[in-house]
C-alpha positions in Angstrom: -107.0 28.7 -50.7 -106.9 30.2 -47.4 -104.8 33.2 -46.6 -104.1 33.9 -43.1 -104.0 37.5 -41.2 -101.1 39.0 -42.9 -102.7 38.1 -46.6 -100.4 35.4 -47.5 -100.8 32.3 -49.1 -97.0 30.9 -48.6 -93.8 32.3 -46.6 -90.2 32.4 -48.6 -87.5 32.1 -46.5 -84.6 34.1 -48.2 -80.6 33.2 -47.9 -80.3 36.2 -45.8 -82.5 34.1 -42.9 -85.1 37.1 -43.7 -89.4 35.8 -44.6 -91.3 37.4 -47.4 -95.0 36.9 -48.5 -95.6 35.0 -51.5 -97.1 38.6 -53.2 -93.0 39.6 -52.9 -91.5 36.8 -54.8 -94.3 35.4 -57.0 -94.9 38.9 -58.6 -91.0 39.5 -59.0 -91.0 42.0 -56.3 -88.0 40.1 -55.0 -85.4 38.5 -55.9 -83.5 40.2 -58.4 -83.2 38.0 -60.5 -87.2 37.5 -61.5 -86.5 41.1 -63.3 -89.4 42.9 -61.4 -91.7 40.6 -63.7 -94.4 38.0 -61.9 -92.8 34.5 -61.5 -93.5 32.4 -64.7 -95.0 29.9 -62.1 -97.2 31.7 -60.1 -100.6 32.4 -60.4 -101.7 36.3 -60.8 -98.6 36.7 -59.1 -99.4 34.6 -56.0 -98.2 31.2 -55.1 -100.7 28.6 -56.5 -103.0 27.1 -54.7 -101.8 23.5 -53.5 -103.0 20.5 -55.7 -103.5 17.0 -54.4 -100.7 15.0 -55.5 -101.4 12.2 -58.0 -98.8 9.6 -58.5 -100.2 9.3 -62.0 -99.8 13.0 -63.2 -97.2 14.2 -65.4 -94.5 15.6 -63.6 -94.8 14.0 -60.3 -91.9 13.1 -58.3 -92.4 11.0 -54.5 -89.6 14.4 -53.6 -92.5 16.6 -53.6 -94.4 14.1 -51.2 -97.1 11.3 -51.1 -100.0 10.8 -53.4 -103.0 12.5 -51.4 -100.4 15.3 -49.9 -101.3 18.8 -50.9 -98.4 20.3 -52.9 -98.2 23.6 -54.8 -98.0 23.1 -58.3 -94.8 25.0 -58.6 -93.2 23.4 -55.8 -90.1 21.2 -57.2 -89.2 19.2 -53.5 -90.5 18.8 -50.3 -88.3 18.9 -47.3 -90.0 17.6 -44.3 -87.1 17.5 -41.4 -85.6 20.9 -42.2 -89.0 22.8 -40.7 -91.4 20.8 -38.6 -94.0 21.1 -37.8 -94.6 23.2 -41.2 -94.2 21.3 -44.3 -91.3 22.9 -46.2 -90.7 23.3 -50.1 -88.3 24.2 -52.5 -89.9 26.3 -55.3 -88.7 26.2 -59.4 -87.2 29.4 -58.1 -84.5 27.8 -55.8 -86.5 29.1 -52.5 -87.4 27.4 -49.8 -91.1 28.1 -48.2 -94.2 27.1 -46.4 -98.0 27.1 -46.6 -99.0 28.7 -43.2 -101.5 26.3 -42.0 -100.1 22.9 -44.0 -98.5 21.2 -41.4 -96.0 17.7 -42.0 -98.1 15.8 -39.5 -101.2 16.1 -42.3 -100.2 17.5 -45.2 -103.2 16.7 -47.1 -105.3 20.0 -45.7 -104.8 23.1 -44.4 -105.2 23.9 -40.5 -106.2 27.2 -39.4 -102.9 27.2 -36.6 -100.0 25.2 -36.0 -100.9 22.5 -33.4 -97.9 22.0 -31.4 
């Protein structure tokens, strides 16, 4: 997967209105309560890559978007009117972030900017 300029492959937006990298929260960093250990959902301690969504698979849900929509495995809803024009996810954590680049006008590949 891509990574942009500042190394990161997703954004978590915190309750404190504050945005960390996905190397913060997916390695247990941050939050608290991950214990200082990686996130049991991440991959080497980084958000996983986003997955074409299959309607077919086990555990898909239409809340985590349309078959043919990239969707990180770990991701448990997608809420497009909250963020446009990033496409906005709740992780198994309870967090809420983005894939720089994966936009809710295509979200089935990554941009290198946000088109406005």
């Amino acid at each position: 997967m891509h990574t942009h300029s500042n190394g990161a492959k997703g954004l978590f937006i915190a309750p404190d209105g504050k945005v960390y990298p996905d190397t913060l929260i997916c390695s247990g960093i941050l939050p608290a309560h991950l214990d200082g250990k990686p996130c049991p959902f991440a991959q080497n301690a980084r958000l996983p890559d986003p997955q074409l969504l299959d309607a077919e698979a086990v555990g898909y849900s239409i809340d985590k978007g349309k078959p043919g929509d990239l969707c990180p495995p770990c991701a448990k809803q997608n809420l497009p009117e909250e963020l446009l024009p990033l496409r906005l996810f709740k992780c198994r954590q309870w967090l809420w972030f983005v894939v720089p680049g994966l936009l809710e006008s295509d979200p089935t590949r990554i941009t290198e900017g946000i088109k406005k």
